[in-house]
C-alpha positions as CSV (number, residue, x, y, z in Angstrom):
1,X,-13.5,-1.9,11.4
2,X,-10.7,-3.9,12.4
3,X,-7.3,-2.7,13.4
4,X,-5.4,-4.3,10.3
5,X,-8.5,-3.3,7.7
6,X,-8.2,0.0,8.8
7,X,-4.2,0.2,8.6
8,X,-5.0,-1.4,5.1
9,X,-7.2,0.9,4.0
10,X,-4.8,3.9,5.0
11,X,-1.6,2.2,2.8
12,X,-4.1,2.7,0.1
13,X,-5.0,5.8,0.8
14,X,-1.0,6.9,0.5
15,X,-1.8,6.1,-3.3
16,X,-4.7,7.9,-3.8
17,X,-3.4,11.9,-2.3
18,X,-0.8,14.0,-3.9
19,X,-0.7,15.7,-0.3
20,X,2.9,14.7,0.6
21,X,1.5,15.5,4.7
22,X,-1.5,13.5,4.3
23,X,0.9,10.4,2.8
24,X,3.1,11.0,5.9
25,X,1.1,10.7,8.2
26,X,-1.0,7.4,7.0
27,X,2.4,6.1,6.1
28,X,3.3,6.8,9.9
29,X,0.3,5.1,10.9
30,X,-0.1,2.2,9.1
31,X,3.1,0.8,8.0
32,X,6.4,-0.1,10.1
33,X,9.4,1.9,10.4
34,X,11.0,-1.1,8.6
35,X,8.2,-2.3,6.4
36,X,9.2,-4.6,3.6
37,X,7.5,-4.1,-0.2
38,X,7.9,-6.1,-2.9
39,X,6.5,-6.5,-6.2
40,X,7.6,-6.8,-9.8
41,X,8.8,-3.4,-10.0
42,X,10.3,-2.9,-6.7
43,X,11.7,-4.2,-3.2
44,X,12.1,-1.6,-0.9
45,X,12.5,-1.4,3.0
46,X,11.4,1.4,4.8
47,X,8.3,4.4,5.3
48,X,11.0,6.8,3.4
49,X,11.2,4.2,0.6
50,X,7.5,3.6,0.6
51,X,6.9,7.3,-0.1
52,X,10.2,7.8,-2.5
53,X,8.3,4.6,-4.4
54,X,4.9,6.4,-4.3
55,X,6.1,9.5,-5.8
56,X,7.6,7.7,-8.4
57,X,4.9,5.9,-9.6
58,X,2.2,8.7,-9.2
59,X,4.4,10.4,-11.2
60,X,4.6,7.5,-13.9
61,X,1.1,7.2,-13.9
62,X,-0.6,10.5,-13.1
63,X,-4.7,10.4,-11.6
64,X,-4.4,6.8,-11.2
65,X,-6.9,5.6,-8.6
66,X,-5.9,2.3,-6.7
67,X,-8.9,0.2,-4.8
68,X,-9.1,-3.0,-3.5
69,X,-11.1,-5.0,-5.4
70,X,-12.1,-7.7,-3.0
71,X,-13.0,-8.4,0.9
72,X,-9.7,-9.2,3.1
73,X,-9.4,-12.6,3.7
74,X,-7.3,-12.8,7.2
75,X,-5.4,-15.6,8.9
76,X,-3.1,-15.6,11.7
77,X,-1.7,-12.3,10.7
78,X,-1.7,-12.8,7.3
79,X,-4.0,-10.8,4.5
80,X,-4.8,-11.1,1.3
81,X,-7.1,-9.0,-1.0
82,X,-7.5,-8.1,-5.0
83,X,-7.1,-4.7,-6.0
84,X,-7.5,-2.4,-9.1
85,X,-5.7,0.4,-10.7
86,X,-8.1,2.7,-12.9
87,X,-7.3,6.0,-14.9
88,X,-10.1,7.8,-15.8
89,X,-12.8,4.9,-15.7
90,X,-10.8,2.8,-16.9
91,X,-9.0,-0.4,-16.0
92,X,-5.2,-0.4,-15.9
93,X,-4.0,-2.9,-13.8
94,X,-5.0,-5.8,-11.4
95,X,-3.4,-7.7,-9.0
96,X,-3.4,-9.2,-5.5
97,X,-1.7,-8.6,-2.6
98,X,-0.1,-10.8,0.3
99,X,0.3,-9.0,3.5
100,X,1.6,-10.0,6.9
101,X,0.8,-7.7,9.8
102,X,1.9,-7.4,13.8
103,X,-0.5,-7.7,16.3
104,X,-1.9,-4.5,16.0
105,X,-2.8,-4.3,12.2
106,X,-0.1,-2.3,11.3
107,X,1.5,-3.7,8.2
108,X,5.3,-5.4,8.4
109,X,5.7,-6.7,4.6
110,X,3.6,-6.4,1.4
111,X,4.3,-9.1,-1.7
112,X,2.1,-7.6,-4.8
113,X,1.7,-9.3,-7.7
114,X,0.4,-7.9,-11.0
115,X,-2.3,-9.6,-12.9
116,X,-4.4,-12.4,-12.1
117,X,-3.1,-16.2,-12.0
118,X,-4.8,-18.2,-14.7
119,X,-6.1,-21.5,-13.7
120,X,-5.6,-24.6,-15.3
């Protein structure tokens, strides 16, 4: 597994535990001190806003499970992938993320986007 697959993999594990240790520490590991997240509902900078934002929404939406939906596609420290937000078998939300990462996978900035862009 490659370094920024396996930092991606832990962001999304901060999503999926209620363990506010376990979040911690994969927030430690795979994101920034100064990470940058942005998406229709938020912009934050910071691991203490990225958990503040977690809490919020887990609390919004309660046993939500968030996957990604798709392989990463990479390029010169850039990722993109799908992903999927289920409650109880069922669909909520999809979207897409753009992330840009250092050198050693760990993730500087995430752009989400909500949805799926419709083609013309």
């Amino acid at each position: 597994m490659s370094a920024y697959q396996e930092k991606l993999d832990q962001m999304l594990s901060v999503w999926n535990t209620t363990d506010t240790a376990e979040q911690a520490t994969l927030v430690e590991s795979a994101l920034e001190h100064n990470v940058h997240f942005v998406d229709p509902k938020n912009n934050i900078i910071g691991r203490s806003a990225f958990l503040d934002m977690v809490s919020v929404v887990q609390a919004e939406i309660p046993n939500a499970r968030y996957s990604r939906a798709s392989e990463i596609d990479v390029q010169n420290n850039f990722c993109r992938y799908h992903w999927a937000i289920h409650v109880q078998d069922k669909l909520l939300v999809r979207g897409f993320d753009t992330v840009e990462v250092n050198d050693a996978g760990k993730i500087l900035k995430v752009i989400g986007f909500f949805g799926e862009l419709n083609y013309t």
